[in-house]
Residue, then its C-alpha position, 0 to 999 in steps of 0.5 A: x500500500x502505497x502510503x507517503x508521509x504527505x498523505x499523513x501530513x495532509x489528512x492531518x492538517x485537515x483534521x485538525x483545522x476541519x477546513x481544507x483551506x486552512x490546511x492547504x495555507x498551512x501547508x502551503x499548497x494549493x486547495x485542489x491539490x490537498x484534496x487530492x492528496x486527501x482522495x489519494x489516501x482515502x482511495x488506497x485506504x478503501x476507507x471514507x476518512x473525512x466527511x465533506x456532506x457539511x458545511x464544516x468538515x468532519x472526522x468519521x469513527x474510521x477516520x478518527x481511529x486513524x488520525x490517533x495512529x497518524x499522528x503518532x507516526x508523524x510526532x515519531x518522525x518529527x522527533x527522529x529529525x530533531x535528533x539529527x537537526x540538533x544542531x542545524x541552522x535556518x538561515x533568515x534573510x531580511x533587508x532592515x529592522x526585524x519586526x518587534x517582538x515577533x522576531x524574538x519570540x519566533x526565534x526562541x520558540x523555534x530553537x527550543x523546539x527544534x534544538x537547531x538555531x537561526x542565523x540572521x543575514x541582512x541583505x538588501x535583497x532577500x528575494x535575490x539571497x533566496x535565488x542565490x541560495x544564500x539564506x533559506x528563508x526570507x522576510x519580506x515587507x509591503x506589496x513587493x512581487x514574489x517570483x513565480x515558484x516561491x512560497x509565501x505566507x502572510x504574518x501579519x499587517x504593519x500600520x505606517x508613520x510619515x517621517x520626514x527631516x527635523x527642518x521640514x515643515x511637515x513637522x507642523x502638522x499633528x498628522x498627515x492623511x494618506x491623500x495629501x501624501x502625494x503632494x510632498x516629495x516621496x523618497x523611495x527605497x527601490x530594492x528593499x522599500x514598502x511604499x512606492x508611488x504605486x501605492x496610489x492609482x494612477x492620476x494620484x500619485x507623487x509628483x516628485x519621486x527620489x529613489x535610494x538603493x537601500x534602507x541607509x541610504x534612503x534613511x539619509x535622504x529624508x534627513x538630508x531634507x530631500x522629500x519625506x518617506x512613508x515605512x512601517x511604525x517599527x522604525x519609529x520605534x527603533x530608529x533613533x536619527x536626530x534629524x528626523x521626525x516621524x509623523x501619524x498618517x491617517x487612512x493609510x493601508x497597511x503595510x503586509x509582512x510576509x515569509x518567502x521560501x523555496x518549496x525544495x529548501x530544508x522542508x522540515x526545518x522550514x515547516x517548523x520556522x513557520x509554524x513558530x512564525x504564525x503562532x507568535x504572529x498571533x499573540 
């Protein structure tokens, strides 16, 4: 009988979840493929493991006496690896200021519960690092294009702040609405940033664009005077510059955190990095 561990996996997540959409996120597959997957087990089991008549999917009684032994075999393998990965490391690419305090819980759930640990790689490109195989997985900020072939998962959402030079008048303003953005020169971190005049429609968007390579330079070129720049609130928190002001902005969209990987790099390792991600992404 011709049984893998994805079908294991699959019927698992599942289970767990009573949803197929859920479990396919998790997994980071498609919903047509996991209940494929599912069809494939229950197919070469001649067994009906999962009940789709309603809304909400359930176990049957040969289903439920099935997952207990699954996820016996599946915790049995999990630890198996974490012997050998003892001593293993997960390399995370980011571009600036890891998020706060989901990195540190992240980082610490992960190692304690795979005994491996996680290098940190700054890298003003973590797509093209994950191209080059130079870290295993990424973090990546605001709307930037994902290539086709690699997985991402959404962590969460960042509201973002104005922030411009100490002597620019917009230092005046108590805030700063997200339409009126426009009208200020924009200073844009082309490789790494996350607003860019794309964020707004065509016919609205900045008149004046000054574009850096990276967050450095970009962070100087706003205190220089140059224009103002719009980032996630985590540099407020955690840049300190003297000549630079940060000010609210209102019915700003937020700026999405996402994880970005290779199907084929370190699977077990990253399933683990990213189910301690989600979980601290959370709380």
């Amino acid at each position: 009988m011709d049984i893998e561990l994805r079908h294991l996996r699959a019927f698992s997540s599942v289970a767990r979840y009573r949803s197929f959409s859920r479990a396919a996120e998790e997994l980071l597959i498609t919903q047509p493929a996991l209940s494929r997957t599912i069809a494939q087990l229950e197919n070469r089991l001649s067994v009906l493991l999962l009940d789709r008549s309603s809304r909400h999917v359930e176990l049957t009684q040969t289903g439920a006496r099935f997952l207990d032994h699954a996820e016996r075999v599946l915790a049995a393998l999990d630890d198996a690896l974490a012997v050998v990965q003892h001593s293993g490391v997960l390399r995370l690419g980011f571009s600036w200021l890891l998020p706060d305090p989901w990195a540190q819980r992240t980082f610490s759930r992960f190692e304690e519960d795979t005994g491996a640990s996680v290098s940190l790689s700054r890298t003003d490109d973590p797509v093209q690092a994950l191209r080059q195989r130079t870290v295993d997985i990424g973090l990546v900020r605001g709307d930037a294009k994902v290539p086709a072939g690699m997985r991402t998962v959404h962590l969460y959402d960042e509201p973002r702040v104005a922030v411009c030079s100490r002597d620019s008048a917009l230092t005046h303003f108590t805030h700063l609405e997200w339409s009126d953005v426009p009208h200020w020169a924009l200073v844009v971190n082309t490789v790494s940033g996350t607003t860019g005049p794309g964020a707004w429609p065509d016919g609205r968007r900045p008149a004046q664009v000054i574009e850096t390579a990276n967050y450095d330079e970009w962070l100087e070129t706003v205190a220089a005077g140059r224009g103002i720049g719009i980032v996630p609130e985590v540099a407020e928190r955690r840049t300190q510059h003297p000549a630079l002001r940060f000010i609210p902005l209102t019915n700003a969209p937020p700026s999405p955190v996402h994880l970005v990987h290779l199907p084929d790099a370190q699977r077990t390792l990253i399933r683990r990095f990213l189910d301690a991600a989600l979980r601290s992404a959370s709380e």
